[in-house]
C-alpha positions in Angstrom: 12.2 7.1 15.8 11.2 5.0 13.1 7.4 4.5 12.9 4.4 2.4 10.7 0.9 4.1 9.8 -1.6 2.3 8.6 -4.3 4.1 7.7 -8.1 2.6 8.3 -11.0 4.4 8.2 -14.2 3.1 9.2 -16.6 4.6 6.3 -15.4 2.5 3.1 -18.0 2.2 0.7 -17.1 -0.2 -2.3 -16.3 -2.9 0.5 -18.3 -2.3 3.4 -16.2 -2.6 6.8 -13.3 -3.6 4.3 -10.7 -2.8 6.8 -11.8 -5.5 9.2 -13.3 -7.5 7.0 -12.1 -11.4 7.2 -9.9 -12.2 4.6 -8.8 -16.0 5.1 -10.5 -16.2 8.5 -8.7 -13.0 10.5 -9.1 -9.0 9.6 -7.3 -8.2 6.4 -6.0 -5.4 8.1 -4.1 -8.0 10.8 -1.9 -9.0 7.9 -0.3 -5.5 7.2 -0.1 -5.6 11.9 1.8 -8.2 11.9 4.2 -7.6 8.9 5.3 -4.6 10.0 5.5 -5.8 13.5 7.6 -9.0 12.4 10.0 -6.4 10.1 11.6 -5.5 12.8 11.9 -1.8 11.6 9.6 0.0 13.6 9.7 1.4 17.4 5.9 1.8 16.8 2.7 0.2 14.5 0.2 3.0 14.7 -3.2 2.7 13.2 -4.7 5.7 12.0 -8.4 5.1 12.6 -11.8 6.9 13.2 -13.9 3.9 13.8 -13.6 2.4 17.7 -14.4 -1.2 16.5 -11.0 -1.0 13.8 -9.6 0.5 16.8 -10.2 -2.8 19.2 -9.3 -4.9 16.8 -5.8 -3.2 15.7 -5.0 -3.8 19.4 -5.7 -7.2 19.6 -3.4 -8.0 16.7 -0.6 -5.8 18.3 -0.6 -1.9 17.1 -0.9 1.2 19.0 -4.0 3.4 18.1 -2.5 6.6 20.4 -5.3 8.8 18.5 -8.2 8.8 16.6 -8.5 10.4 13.3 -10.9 13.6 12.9 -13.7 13.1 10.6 -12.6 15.9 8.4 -9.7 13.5 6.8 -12.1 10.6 7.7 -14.1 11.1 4.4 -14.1 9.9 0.9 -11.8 13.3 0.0 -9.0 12.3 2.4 -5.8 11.6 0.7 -3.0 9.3 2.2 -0.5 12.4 2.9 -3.2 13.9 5.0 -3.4 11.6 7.2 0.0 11.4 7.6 0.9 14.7 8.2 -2.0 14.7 11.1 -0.3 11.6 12.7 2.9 13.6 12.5 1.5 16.6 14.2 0.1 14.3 16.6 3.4 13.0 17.3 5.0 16.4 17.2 3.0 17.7 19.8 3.4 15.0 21.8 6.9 15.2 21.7 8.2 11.7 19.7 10.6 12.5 17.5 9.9 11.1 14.3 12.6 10.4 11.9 11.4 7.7 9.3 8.0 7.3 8.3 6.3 3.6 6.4 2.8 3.9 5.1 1.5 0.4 5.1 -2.0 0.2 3.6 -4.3 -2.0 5.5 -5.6 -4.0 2.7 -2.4 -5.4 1.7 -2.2 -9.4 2.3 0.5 -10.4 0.1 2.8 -7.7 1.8 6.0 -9.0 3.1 8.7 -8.5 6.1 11.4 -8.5 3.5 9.9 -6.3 1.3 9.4 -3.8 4.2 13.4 -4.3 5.5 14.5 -4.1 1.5 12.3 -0.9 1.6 13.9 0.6 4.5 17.4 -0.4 3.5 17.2 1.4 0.4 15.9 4.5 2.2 18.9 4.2 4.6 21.8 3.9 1.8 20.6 6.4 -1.2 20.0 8.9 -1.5 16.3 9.4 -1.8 13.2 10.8 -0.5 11.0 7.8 -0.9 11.0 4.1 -1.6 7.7 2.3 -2.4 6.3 -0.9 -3.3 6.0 -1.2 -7.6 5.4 -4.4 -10.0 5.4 -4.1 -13.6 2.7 -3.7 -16.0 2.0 -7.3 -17.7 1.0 -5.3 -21.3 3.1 -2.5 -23.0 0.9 0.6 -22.6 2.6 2.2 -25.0 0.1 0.0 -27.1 -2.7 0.9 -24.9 -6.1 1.6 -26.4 -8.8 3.4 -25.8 -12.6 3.4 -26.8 -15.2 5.8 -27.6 -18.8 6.5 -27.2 -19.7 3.7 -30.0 -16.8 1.3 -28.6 -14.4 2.5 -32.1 -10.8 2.1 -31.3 -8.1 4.5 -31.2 -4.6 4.2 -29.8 -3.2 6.2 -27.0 0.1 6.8 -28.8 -0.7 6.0 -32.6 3.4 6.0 -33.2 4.2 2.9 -31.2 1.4 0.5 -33.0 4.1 -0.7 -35.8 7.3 -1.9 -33.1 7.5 -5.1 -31.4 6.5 -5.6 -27.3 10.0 -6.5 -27.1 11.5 -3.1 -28.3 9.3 -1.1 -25.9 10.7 -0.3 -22.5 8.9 -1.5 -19.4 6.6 0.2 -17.7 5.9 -0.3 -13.8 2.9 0.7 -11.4 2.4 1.5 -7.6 1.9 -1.9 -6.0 0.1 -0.2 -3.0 1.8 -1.7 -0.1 4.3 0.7 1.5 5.9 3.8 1.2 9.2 4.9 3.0 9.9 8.1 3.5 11.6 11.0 5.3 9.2 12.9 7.8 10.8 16.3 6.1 9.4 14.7 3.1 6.1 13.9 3.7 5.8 17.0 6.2 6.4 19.2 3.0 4.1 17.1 0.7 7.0 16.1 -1.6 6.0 14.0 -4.9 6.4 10.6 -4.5 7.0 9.6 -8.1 9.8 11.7 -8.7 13.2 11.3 -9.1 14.0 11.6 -5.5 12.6 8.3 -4.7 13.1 4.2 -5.6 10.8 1.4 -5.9 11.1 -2.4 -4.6 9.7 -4.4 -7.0 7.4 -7.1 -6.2 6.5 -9.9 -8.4 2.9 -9.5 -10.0 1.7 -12.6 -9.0 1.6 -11.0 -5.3 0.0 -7.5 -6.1 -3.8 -7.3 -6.5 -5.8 -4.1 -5.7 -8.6 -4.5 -3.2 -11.6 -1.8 -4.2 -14.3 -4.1 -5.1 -15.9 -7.4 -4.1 -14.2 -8.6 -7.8 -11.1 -7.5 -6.7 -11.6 -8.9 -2.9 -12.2 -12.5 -4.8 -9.4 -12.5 -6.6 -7.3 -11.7 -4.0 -8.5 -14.3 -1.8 -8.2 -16.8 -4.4 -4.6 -15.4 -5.1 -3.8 -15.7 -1.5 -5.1 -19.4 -1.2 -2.8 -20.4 -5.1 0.1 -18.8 -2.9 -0.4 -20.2 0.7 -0.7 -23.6 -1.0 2.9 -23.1 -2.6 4.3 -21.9 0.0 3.3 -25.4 2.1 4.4 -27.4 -1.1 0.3 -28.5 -1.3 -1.5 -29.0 -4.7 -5.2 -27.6 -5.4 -7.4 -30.5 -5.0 
């Protein structure tokens, strides 16, 4: 059995209600739903919830919430591979026979049906662990810098500040949309950046992190600069 979790808590902090907050008039959390749904990879779209309201609304856009989450992985201090590994134990117990595993985070808009089948393709053919969602960093950070307590400048790596961007290798990030993986994998807490798994890459222009009501605007303006290209329109 191949199955989606999306994990959505109801406690968020930065972004109050941020699971189910509208983003472009519906739930954000509807647009990771109905992406996996329309992926065609999954024989079930759980959410992972502890809030009855993200609940409801989960199943009006089409997932199965079989459980609720426990408030002791419900909290600030709850880390993704917790809450996987109680959805698998939930699923153990109950006898499914899980086989493949997707994470799909339920603030992801910009996620795709193709990246999620590219994704699981992967996962099918090499032989990896994982496969996740990455972009590439826009800046060399092997020229990063950093400041101290009276803003002076320093480099992270001092022996990089003398070659060309160009001669640098690229470096790429988590996008923070899905991760693949083998249940053996996650059920024994395996690294994810590691050798034993891939990336998809997705374009930067559809990755934005959504933490704060900065990054929530962006998004949404991203989202509209996109939707409008997508219909060949032009910004008024």
């Amino acid at each position: 059995m191949r199955i989606a979790i999306i994990p959505a808590r109801g406690g968020s902090k930065r972004i109050p209600r941020k699971n189910i907050k509208l983003f472009h008039g519906k739930p954000i959390i509807a647009y990771s739903i109905e992406t996996a749904l329309a992926s065609g990879c999954f024989d079930k779209v759980i959410v992972s919830t502890d809030d009855q309201e993200i609940a409801q609304i989960a199943r009006q856009y089409g997932a199965e919430v079989p459980f609720m989450r426990p408030a002791n992985i419900s909290d600030d201090y709850a880390t993704t591979m917790d809450v996987i590994a109680h959805a698998l134990e939930w699923c153990e117990t109950h006898r499914w026979c899980v086989d493949l595993i997707c994470c799909i985070y339920s603030t992801a808009p910009f996620i795709t049906a193709e990246d999620i089948k590219a994704g699981y393709q992967l996962l099918l053919t090499e032989k990896v662990e994982f496969v996740f969602s990455a972009t590439s960093f826009p800046f060399p950070i092997q020229r990063a810098i950093k400041l101290d307590e009276d803003k002076r400048v320093s480099m992270f790596a001092p022996e990089y500040e003398l070659l060309r961007s160009q001669d640098l290798p690229d470096a790429y990030h988590d996008a923070g949309q899905f991760y693949w993986g083998k249940a053996r994998a996650f059920i024994d807490k395996l690294s994810m950046f590691s050798p034993h798994s891939k990336a998809v890459l997705i374009p930067r222009s559809r990755v934005q992190d959504i933490d704060t009501e900065e990054d929530w605007d962006n998004a949404e303006a991203l989202y509209s600069v996109l939707v409008l290209k997508q219909h060949g329109q032009q910004a008024s």
